[in-house]
C-alpha positions in Angstrom: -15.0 -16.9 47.1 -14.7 -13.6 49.4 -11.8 -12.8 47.7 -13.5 -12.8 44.2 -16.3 -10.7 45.7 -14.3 -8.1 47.6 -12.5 -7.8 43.9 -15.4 -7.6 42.0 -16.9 -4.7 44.4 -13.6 -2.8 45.4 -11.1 -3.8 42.7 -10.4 -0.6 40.0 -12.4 -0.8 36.8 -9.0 -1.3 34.6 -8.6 -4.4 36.2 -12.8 -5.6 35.7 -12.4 -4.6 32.3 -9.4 -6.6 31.8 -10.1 -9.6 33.5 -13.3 -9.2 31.2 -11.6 -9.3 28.1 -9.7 -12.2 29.3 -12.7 -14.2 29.7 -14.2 -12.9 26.1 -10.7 -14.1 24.9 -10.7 -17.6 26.5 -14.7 -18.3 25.3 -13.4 -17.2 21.5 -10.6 -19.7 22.1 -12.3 -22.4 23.4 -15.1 -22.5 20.6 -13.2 -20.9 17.3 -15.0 -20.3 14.1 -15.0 -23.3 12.0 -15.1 -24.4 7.8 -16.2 -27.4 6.3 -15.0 -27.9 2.8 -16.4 -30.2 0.5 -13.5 -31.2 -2.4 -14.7 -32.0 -5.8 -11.7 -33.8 -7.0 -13.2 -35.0 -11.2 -14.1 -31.0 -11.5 -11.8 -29.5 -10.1 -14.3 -27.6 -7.5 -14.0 -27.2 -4.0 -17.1 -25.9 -1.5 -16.5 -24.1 1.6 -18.7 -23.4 3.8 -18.8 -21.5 7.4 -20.2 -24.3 10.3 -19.9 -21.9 12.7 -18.6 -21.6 16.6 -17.6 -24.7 17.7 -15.7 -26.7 20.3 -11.9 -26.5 19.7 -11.7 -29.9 19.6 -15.0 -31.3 18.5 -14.7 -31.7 14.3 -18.1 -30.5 12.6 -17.7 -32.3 9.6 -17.7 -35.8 11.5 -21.1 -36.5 10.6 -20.8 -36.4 6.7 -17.4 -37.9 6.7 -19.0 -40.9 8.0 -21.4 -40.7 5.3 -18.7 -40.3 2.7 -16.8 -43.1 4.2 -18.9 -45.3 3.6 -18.8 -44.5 -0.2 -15.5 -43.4 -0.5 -13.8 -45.4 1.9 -10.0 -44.5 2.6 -10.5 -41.1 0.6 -13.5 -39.9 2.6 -10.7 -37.1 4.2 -9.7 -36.2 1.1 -13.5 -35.1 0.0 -14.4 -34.0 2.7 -12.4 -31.5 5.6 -12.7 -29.1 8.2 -10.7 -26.3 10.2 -10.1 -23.6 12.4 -11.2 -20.3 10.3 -7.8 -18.9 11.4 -7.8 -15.4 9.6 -11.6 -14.4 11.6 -9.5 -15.6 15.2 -7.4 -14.0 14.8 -9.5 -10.4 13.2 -11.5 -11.0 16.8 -8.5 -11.3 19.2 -7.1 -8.1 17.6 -10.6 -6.1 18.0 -11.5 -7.6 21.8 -7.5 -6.7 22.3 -7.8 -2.9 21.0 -11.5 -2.4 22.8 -9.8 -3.8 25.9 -6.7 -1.7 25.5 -9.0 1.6 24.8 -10.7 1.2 27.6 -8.2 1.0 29.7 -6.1 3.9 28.2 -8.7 6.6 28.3 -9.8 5.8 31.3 -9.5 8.2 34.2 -7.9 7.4 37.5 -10.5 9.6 39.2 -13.5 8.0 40.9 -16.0 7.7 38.1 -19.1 8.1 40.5 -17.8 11.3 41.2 -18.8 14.8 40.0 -19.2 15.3 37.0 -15.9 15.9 34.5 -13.3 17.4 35.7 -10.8 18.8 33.4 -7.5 17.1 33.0 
């Protein structure tokens, strides 16, 4: 535990502000965005809908395909599904990535508690 708070006090702000990002990046991970996607198979139609950050591995349409399965029976996947919103991961990997990687690039070696700018 020392260890952790002699690097949180003394470590160099590119490494904070990596380590940061790394945690942002593991939580985004962990609980994805997530669809639920209601099939309309006679009309053709299919609903999707957003059902927000969840669990990686918890399934948010659970609930109504229980419902369904007891109506539907066997075909109860088939009406009713849910996923992983791949395309918005992946849009907020990329952004946390490229904040994280600005950061760190225009950031000076300099002590920042120092005084004022200096010129370069």
């Amino acid at each position: 535990m020392d260890k952790i708070t002699s690097f949180l006090r003394d470590g160099d702000l590119r490494s904070k502000i990596m380590l940061c990002a790394a945690i942002v990046l593991g939580i985004m991970i962990l609980f994805p965005p997530k669809f639920i996607e209601h099939k309309n198979p006679l009309l053709g139609i299919t609903d999707t809908q957003s059902a927000g950050y969840t669990f990686i591995l918890s399934d948010p349409a659970g609930q109504e395909k229980a419902e369904v399965q007891q109506v539907a029976g066997d075909q109860a996947n088939q009406l009713v599904a849910s996923g992983v919103q791949w395309g918005r991961l992946l849009l907020q990997i990329i952004v946390v990535g490229v904040a994280a990687g600005a950061a760190t690039f225009y950031l000076d070696k300099r002590d920042l508690g120092g005084s004022g700018n200096q010129p370069i």
